[in-house]
C-alpha positions as CSV (number, residue, x, y, z in Angstrom):
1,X,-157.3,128.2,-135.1
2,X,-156.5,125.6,-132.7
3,X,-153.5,124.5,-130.1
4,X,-151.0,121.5,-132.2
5,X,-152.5,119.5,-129.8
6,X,-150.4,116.8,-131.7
7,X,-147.1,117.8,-132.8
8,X,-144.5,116.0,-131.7
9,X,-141.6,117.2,-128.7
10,X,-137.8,116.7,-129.7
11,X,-137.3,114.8,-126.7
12,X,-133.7,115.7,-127.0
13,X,-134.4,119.2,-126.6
14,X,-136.7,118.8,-123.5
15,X,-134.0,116.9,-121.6
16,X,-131.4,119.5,-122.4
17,X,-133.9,122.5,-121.6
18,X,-134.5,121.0,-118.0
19,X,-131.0,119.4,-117.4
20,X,-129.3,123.0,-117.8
21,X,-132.2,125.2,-117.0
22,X,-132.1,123.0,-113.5
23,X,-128.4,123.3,-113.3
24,X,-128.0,126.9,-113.7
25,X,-131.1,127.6,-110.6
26,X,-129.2,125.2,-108.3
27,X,-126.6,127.5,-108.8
28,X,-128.1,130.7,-108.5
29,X,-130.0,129.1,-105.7
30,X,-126.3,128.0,-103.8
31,X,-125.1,132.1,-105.0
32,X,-128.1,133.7,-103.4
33,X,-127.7,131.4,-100.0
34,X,-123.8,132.5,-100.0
35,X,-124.9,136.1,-100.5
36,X,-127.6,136.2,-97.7
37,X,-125.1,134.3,-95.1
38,X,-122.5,137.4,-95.9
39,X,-125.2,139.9,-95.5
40,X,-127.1,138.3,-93.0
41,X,-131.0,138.6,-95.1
42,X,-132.7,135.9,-96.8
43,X,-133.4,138.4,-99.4
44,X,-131.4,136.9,-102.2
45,X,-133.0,133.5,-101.6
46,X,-136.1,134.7,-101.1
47,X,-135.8,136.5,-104.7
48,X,-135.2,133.2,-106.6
49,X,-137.2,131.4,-104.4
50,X,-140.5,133.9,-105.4
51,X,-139.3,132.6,-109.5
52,X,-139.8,129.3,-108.6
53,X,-143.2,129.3,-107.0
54,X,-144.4,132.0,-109.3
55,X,-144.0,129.6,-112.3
56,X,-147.0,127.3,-111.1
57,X,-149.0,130.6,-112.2
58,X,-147.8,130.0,-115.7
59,X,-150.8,128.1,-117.4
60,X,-152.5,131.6,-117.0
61,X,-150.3,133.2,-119.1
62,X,-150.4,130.1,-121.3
63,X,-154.0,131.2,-122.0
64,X,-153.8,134.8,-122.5
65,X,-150.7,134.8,-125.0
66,X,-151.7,131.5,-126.6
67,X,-148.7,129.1,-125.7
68,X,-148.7,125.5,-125.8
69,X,-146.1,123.4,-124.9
70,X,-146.0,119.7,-126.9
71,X,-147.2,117.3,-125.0
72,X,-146.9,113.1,-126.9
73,X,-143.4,112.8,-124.0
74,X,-143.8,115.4,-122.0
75,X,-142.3,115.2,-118.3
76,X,-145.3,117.2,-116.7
77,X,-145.8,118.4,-113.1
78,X,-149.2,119.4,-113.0
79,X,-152.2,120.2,-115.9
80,X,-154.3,123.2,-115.6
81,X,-156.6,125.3,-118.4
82,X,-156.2,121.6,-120.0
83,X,-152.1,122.8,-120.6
84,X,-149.8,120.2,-119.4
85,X,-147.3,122.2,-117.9
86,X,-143.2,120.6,-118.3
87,X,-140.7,120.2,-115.6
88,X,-138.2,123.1,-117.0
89,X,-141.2,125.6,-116.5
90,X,-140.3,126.4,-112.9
91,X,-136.4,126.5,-113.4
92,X,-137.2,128.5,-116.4
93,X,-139.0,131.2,-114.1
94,X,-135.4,131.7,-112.5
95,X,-133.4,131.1,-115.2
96,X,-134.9,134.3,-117.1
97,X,-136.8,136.1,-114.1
98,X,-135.5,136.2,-110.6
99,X,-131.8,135.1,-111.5
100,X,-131.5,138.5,-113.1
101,X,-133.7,140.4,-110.8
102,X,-131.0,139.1,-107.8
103,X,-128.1,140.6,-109.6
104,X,-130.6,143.7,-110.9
105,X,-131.8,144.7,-106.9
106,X,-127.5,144.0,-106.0
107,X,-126.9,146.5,-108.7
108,X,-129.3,149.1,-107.2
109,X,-128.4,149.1,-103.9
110,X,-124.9,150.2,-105.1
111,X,-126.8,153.1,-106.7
112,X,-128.0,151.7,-110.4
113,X,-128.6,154.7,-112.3
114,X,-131.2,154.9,-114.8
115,X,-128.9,154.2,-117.6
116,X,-127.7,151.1,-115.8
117,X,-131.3,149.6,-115.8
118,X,-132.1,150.6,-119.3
119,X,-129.1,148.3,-120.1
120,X,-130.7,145.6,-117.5
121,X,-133.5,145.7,-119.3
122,X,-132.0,145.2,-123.0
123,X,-129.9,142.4,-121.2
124,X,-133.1,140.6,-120.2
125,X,-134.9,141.5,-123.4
126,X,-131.5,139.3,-125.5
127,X,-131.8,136.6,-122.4
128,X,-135.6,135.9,-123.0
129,X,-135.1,135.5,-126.9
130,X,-132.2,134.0,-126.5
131,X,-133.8,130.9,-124.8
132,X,-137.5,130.9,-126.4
133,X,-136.1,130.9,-129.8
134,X,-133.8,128.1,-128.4
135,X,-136.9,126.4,-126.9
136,X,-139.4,126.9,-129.8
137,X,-137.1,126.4,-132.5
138,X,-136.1,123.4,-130.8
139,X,-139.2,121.8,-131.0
140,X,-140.4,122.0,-127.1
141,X,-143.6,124.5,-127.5
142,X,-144.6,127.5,-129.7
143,X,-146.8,130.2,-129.4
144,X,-149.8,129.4,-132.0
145,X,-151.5,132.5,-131.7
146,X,-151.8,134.7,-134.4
147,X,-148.6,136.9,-133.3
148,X,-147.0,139.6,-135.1
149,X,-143.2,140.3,-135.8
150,X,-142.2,137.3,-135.2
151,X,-138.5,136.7,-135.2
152,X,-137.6,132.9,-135.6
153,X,-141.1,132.1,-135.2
154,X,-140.9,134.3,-131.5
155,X,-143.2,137.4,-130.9
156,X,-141.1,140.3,-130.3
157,X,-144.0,141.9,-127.7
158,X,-143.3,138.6,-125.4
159,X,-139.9,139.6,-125.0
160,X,-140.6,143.3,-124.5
161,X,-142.9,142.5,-121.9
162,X,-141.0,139.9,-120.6
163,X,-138.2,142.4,-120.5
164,X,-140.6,145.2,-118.4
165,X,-141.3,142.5,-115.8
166,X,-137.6,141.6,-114.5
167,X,-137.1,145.6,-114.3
168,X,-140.7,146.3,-112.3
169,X,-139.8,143.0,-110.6
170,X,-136.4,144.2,-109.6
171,X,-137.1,147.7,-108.4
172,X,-140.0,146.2,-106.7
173,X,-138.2,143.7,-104.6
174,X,-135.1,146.6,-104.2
175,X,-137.2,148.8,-102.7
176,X,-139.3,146.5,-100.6
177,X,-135.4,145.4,-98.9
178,X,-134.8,148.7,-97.9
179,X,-137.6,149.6,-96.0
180,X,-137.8,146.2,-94.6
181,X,-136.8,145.7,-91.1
182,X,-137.1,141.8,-90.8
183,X,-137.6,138.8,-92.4
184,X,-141.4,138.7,-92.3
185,X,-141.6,141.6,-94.8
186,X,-139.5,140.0,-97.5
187,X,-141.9,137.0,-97.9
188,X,-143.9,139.7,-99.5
189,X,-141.5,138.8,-102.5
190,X,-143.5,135.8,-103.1
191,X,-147.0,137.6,-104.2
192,X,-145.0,140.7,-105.5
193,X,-143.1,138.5,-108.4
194,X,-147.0,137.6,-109.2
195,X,-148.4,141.0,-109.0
196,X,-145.1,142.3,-111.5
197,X,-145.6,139.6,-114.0
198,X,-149.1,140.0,-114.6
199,X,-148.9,143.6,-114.4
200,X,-146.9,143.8,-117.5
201,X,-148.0,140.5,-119.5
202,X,-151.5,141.3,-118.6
203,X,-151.7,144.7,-117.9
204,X,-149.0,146.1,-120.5
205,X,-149.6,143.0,-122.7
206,X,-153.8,143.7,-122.3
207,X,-153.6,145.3,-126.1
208,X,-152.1,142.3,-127.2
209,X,-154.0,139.7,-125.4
210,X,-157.2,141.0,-126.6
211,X,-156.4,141.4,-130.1
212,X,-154.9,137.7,-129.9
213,X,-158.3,136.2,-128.9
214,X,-161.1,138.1,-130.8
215,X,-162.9,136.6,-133.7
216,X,-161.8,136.2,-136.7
217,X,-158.7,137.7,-136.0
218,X,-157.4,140.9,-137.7
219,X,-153.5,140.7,-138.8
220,X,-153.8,144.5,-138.8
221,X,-155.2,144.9,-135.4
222,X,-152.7,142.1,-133.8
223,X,-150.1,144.4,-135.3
224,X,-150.8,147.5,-133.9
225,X,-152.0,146.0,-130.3
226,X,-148.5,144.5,-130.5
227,X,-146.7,147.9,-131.2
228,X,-149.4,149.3,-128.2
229,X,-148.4,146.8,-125.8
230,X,-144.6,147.0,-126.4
231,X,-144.9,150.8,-126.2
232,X,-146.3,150.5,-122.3
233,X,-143.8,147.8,-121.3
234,X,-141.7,151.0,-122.6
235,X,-143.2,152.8,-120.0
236,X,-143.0,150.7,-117.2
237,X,-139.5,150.2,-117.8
238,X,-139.2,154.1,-118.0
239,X,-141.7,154.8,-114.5
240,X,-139.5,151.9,-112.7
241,X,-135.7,153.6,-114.2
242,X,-137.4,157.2,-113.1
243,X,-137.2,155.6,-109.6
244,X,-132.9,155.5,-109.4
245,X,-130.5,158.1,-109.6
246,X,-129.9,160.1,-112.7
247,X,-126.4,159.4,-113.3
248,X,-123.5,157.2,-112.3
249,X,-122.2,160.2,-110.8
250,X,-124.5,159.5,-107.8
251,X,-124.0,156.2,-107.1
252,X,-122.0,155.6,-103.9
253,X,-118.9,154.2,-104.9
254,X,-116.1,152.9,-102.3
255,X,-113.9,150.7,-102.2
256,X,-115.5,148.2,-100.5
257,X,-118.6,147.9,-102.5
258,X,-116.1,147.2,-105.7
259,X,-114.7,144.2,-103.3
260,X,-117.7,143.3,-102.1
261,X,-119.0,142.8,-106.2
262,X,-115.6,141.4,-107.4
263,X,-116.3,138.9,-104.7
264,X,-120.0,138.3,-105.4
């Protein structure tokens, strides 16, 4: 089995992908610098920011989960593993990843509760399907590996792990604010969106990846290292939700914090 080194992109499809995809980080980028000016921090910044840069990472995961993006038109930035890597890749990152985990670490400094992020995380899980079914179905990459429970041509696991990595990602960057005392701290942001995303598409999604690349492949064994790695992305979510209060009864709600959201 080899990468469609060949098929054709919908050039329509790739200008819409990195028209919108760009639109919506300029504004989540112009949201975050609003926020950090009212709360004096670079922390919401500094959050999509780490989405951004993290994305030059992506030909990695490319080559574990067997992704190729079409090439004949491509708008590339930069090539690595021999994977031309598009322009929307980066605002992509944001778009799925750190533009929810600003909004997520907001949440939980009100006092998310465990049920709040269990929601987060099915949020994330409809967000990232919602857009790779878009972008596969649309003719702009596909993952060619030898995937199980596929839905539209997307592998379920993907979004599952995706899903585990904005929630680690999020409570991660939440806690790293709070016992910060400066800026200098927070730029820690920057490898800790690395360290989340490969610790659940590599280390949750390690079942997977194997079973993906031994040979011949075995559809039985791809299906249950699919169901493996889904189930720990289940756990991270669960050790990273074990982290907040139990209930809504003990988040700290005022007055002001409802403002301060309506406002956000």
């Amino acid at each position: 089995m080899h990468a469609p080194y060949d098929h054709p992109l919908n050039l329509t499809m790739q200008a819409t992908l990195t028209y919108a995809s760009w639109g919506i980080t300029l504004i989540l980028l112009a949201i975050a610098i609003k926020r950090d000016l009212r709360e004096r921090t670079a922390f919401n910044s500094l959050v999509i920011l780490a989405g951004l840069v993290g994305a030059f990472a992506e030909p990695l995961y490319d080559v574990g989960h067997m992704l190729w993006f079409y090439t004949p038109g491509q708008w590339t930035t930069f090539t690595a593993f021999a994977i031309p890597q598009p322009v929307w890749t980066h605002s992509g990152y944001v778009v799925l990843y750190s533009g929810p985990a600003m909004y997520i670490c907001a949440q939980i400094r009100q006092g998310l509760s465990r049920n709040g992020l269990y929601k987060w995380a099915g949020a994330t899980l409809l967000m990232s399907m919602a857009f790779e079914i878009i972008g596969i179905n649309g003719g702009t990459y596909t993952y060619w590996g030898p995937h199980a429970f596929r839905i539209l041509d997307y592998p379920l696991a993907i979004g599952v792990l995706e899903a585990a990595q904005v929630i680690c990602f999020s409570v991660a960057a939440a806690e790293l604010r709070r016992k910060s005392q400066s800026t200098l701290p927070l730029l820690g942001l920057f490898p800790l969106f690395l360290c989340t995303f490969y610790m659940s598409n590599f280390g949750a999604g390690a079942p997977l990846i194997i079973a993906l690349h031994i040979e011949p492949p075995s559809t039985t064994l791809i299906a249950a290292a699919s169901l493996l790695s889904i189930g720990f992305a289940g756990l991270l979510v669960r050790a990273a939700a074990s982290l907040l209060p139990a209930s809504d009864e003990q988040r700290p709600a005022t007055i002001e914090s409802t403002l301060r959201t309506a406002h956000s």
